[in-house]
N, CA, C and O of each residue as an XYZ file, in Angstrom:
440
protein
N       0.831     -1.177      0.000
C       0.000      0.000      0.000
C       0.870      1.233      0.000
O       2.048      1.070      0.320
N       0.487      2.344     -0.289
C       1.085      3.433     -0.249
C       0.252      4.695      0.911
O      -0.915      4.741      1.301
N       1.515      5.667      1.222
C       1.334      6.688      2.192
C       0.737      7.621      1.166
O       1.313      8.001      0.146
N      -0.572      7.971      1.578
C      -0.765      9.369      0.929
C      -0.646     10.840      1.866
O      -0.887     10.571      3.043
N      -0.386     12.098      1.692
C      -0.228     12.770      2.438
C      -1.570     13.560      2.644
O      -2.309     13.157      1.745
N      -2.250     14.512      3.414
C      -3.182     15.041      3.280
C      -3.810     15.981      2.185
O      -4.929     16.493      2.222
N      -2.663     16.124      1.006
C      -3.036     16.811      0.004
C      -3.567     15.677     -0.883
O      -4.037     15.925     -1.993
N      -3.489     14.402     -0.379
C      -3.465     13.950     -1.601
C      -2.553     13.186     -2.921
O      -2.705     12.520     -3.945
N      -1.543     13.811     -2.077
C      -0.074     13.177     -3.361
C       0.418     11.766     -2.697
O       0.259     11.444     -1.519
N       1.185     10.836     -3.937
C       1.854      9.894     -3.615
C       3.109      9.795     -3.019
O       3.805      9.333     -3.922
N       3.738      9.934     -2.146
C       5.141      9.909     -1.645
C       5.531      9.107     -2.287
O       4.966      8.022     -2.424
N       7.106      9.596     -3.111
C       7.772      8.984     -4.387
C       8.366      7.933     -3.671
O       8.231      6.794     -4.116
N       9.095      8.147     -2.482
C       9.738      6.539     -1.222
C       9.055      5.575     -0.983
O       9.513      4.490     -0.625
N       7.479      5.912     -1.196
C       6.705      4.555     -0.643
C       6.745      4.109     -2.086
O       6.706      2.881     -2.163
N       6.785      4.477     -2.787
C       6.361      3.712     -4.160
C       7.422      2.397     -4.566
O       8.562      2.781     -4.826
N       7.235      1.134     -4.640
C       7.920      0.023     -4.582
C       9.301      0.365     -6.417
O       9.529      0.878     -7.513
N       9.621     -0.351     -5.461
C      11.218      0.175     -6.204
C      11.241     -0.727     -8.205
O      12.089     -0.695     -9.097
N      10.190     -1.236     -8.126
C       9.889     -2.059     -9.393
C       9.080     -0.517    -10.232
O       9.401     -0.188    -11.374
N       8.038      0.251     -9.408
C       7.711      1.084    -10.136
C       8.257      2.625    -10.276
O       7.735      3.534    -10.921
N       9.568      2.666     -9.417
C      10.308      3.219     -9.230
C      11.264      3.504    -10.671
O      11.355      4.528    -11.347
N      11.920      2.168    -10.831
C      12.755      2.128    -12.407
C      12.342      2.386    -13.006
O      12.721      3.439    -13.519
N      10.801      1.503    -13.720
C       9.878      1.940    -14.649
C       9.788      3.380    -14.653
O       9.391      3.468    -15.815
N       9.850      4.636    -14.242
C       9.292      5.692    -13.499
C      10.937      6.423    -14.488
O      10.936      7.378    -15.264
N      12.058      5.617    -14.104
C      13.377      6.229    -14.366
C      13.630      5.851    -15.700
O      14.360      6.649    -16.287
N      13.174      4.674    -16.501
C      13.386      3.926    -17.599
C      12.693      4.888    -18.312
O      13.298      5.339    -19.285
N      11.047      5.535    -17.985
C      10.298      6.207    -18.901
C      10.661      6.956    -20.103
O      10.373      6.717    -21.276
N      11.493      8.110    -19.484
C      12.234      9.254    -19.982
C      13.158      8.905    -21.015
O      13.547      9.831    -21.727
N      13.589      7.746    -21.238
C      14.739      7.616    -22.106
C      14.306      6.727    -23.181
O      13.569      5.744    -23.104
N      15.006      7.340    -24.399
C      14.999      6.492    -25.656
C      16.639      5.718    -25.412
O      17.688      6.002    -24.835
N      16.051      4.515    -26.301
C      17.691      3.531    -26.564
C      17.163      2.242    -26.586
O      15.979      1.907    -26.631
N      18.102      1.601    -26.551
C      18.159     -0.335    -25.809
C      17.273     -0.342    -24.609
O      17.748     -0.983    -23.671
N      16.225      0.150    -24.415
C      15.408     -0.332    -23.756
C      14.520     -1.780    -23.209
O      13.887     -2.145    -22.218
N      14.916     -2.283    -24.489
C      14.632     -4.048    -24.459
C      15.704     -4.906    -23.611
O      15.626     -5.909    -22.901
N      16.541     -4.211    -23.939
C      18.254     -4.979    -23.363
C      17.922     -4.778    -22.117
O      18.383     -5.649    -21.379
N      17.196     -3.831    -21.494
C      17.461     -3.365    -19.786
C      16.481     -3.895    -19.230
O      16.866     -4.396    -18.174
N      15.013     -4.105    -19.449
C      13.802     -4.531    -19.080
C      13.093     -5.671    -19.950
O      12.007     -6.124    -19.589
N      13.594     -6.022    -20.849
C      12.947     -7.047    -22.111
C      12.121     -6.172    -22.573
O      12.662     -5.304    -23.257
N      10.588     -6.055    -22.398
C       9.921     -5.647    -23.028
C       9.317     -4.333    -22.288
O       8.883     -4.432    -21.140
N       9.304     -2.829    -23.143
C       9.296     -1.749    -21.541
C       7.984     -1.583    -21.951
O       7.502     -0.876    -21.066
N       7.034     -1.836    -22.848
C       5.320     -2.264    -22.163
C       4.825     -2.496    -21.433
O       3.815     -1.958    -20.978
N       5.768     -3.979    -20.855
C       5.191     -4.807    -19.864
C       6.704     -5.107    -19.225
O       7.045     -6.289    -19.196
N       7.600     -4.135    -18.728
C       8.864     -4.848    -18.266
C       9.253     -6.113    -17.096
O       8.632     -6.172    -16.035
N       9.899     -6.690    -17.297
C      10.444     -7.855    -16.843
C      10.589     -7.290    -15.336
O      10.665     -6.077    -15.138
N      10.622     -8.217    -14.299
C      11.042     -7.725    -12.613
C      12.204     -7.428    -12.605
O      13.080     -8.090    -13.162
N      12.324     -6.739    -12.186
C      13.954     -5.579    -11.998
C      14.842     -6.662    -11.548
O      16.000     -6.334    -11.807
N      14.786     -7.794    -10.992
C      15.468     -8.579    -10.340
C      16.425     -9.077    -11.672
O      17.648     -9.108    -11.810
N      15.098     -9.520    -12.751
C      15.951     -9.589    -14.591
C      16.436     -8.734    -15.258
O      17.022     -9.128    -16.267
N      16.405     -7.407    -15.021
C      16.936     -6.610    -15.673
C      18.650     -6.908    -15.951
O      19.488     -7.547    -15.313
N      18.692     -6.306    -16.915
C      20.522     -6.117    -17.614
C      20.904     -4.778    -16.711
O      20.153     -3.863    -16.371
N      22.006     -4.921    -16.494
C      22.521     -3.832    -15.494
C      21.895     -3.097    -14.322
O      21.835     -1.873    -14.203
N      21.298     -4.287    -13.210
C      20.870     -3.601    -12.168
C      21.184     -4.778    -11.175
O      20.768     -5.915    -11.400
N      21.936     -4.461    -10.065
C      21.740     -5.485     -9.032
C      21.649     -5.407     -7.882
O      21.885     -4.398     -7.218
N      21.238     -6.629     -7.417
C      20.346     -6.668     -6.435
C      20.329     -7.479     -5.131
O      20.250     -8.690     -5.340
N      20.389     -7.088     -3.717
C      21.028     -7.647     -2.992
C      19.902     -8.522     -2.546
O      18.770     -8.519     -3.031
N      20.558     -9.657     -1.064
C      20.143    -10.778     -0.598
C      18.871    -10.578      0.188
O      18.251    -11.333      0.936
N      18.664     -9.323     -0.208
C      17.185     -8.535      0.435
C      16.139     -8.150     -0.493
O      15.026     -7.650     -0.329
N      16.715     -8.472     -1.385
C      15.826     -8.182     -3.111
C      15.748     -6.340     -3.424
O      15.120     -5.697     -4.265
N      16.764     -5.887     -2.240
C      16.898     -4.466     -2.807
C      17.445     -4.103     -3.710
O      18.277     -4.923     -4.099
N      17.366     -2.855     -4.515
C      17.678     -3.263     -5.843
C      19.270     -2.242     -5.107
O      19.000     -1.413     -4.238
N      20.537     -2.378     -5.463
C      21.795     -1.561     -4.671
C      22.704     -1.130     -5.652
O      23.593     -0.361     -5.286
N      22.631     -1.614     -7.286
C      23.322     -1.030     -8.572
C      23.035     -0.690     -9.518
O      22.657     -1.590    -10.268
N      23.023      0.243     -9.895
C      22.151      0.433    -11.567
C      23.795      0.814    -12.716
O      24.699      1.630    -12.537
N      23.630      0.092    -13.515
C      24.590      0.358    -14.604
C      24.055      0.064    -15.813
O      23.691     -1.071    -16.120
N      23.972      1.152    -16.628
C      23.128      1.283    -17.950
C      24.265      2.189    -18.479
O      23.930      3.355    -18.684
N      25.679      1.824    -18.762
C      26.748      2.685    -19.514
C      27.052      1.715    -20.878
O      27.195      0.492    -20.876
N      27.097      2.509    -21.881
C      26.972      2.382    -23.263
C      25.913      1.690    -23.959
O      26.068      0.648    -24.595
N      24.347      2.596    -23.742
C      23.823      1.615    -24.200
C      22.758      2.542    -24.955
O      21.574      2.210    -25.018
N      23.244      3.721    -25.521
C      22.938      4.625    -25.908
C      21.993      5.636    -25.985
O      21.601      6.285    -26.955
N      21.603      5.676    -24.478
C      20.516      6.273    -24.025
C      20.346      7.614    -24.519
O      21.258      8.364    -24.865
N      19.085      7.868    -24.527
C      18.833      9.519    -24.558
C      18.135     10.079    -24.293
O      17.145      9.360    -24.425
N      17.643     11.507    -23.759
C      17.174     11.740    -22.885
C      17.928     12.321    -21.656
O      19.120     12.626    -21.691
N      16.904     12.479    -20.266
C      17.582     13.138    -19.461
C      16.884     11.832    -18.316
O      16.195     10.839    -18.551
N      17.390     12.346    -17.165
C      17.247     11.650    -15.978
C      16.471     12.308    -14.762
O      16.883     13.414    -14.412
N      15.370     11.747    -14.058
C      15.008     13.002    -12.812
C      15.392     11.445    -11.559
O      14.799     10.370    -11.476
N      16.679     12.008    -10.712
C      17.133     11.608     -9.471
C      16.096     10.887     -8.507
O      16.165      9.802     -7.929
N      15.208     11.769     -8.533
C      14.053     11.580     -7.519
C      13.492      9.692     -7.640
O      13.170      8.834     -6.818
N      13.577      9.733     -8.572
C      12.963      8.245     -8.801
C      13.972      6.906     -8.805
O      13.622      5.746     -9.025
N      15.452      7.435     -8.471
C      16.146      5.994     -8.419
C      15.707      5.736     -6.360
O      15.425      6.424     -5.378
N      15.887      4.515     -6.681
C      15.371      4.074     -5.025
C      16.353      4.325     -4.490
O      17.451      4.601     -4.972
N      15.870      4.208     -2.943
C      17.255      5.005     -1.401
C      18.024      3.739     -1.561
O      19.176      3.756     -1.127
N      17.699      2.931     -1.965
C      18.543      1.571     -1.607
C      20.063      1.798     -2.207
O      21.071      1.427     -1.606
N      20.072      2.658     -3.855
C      20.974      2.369     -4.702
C      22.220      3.005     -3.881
O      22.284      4.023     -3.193
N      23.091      2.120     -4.179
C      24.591      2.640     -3.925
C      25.477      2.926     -4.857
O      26.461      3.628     -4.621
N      25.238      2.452     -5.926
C      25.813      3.488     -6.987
C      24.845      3.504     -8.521
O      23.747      2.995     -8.746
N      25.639      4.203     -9.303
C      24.296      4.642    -10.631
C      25.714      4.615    -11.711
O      26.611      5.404    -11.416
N      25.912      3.730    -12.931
C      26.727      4.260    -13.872
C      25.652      4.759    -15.282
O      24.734      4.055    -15.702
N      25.971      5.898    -15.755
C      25.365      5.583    -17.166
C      26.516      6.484    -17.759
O      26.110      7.577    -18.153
N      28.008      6.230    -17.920
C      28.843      6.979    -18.891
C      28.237      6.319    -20.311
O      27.289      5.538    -20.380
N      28.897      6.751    -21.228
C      28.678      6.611    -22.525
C      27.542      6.569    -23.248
O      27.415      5.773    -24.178
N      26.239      7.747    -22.761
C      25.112      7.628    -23.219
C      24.960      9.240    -23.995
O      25.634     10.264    -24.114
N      23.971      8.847    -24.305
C      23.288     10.786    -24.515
C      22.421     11.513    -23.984
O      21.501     12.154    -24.492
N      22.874     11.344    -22.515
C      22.154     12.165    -21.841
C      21.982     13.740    -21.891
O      22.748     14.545    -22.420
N      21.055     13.937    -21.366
C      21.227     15.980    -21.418
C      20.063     16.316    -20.339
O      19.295     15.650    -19.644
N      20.328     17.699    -20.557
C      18.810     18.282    -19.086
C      19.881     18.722    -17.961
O      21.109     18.693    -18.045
N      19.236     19.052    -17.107
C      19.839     19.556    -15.963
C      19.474     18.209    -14.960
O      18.598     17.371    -15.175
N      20.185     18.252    -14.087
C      20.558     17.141    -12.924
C      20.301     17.607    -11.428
O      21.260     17.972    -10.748
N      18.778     17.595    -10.816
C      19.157     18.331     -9.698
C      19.418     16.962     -8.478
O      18.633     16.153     -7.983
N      21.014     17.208     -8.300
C      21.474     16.416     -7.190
C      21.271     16.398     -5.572
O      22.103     15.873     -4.832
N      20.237     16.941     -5.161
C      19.447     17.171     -4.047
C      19.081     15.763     -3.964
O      19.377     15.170     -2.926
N      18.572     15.230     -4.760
C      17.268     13.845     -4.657
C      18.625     12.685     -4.206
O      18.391     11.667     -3.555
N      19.953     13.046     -4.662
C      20.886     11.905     -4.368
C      21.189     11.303     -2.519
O      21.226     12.085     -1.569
N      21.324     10.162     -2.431
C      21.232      9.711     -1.040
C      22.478     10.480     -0.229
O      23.651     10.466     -0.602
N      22.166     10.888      0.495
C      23.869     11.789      1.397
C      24.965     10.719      1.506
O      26.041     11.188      1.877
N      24.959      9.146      1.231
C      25.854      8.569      1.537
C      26.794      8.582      0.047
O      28.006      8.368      0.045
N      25.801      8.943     -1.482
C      26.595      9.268     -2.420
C      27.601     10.315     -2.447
O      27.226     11.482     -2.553
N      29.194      9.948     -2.338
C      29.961     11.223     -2.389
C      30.638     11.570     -3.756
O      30.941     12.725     -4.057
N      30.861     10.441     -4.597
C      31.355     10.515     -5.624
C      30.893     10.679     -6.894
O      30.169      9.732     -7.199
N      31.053     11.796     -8.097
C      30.261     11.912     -9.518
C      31.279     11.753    -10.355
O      32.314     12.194     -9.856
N      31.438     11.263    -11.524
C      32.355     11.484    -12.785
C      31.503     11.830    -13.844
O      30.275     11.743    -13.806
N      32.186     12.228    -14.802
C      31.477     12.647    -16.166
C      31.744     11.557    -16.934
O      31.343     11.508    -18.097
């Protein structure tokens, strides 16, 4: 189930971390099949290509580098769980607001 707040809105944290990706996958054109099989109806994140996932079924890696993404990214929607995020070698663009990143992330590269 999910927390609603008194306005009414969905709190993006309660939202289960399967509709979470979907949520992050949206935004981008590319190999989208390669990462989810089919992003209609995508596969459980547990199958995904470049995401893994610990002995808790949390999801704790996302790596989607060279796979020619495009598009931009909104932070807010990768889950608290992740401990790290690669996507070098894509075509990303947009602005990045790094607020949404977990405080235990200290490190960025280009």
């Amino acid at each position: 189930f999910f927390f609603i707040d008194p306005l009414g809105k969905i709190e993006i944290h309660n939202l289960p971390q399967q509709s979470l990706m979907e949520l992050v996958l949206g935004v981008f054109q590319g190999k989208l099949r390669y990462i989810c099989g089919n992003n209609e109806d995508p596969h459980p994140i547990s199958e995904w290509n470049g995401v893994k996932i610990n002995a808790s079924n949390d999801l704790i890696g996302i790596n989607f580098s060279s796979l020619n993404l495009h598009g931009s990214i909104d932070l807010r929607y990768i889950p608290p769980t992740t401990q790290s995020l690669v996507l070098t070698s894509n075509s990303l663009g947009g602005t990045i607001d790094l607020t949404h990143l977990p405080a235990s992330w200290t490190v960025c590269r280009r």
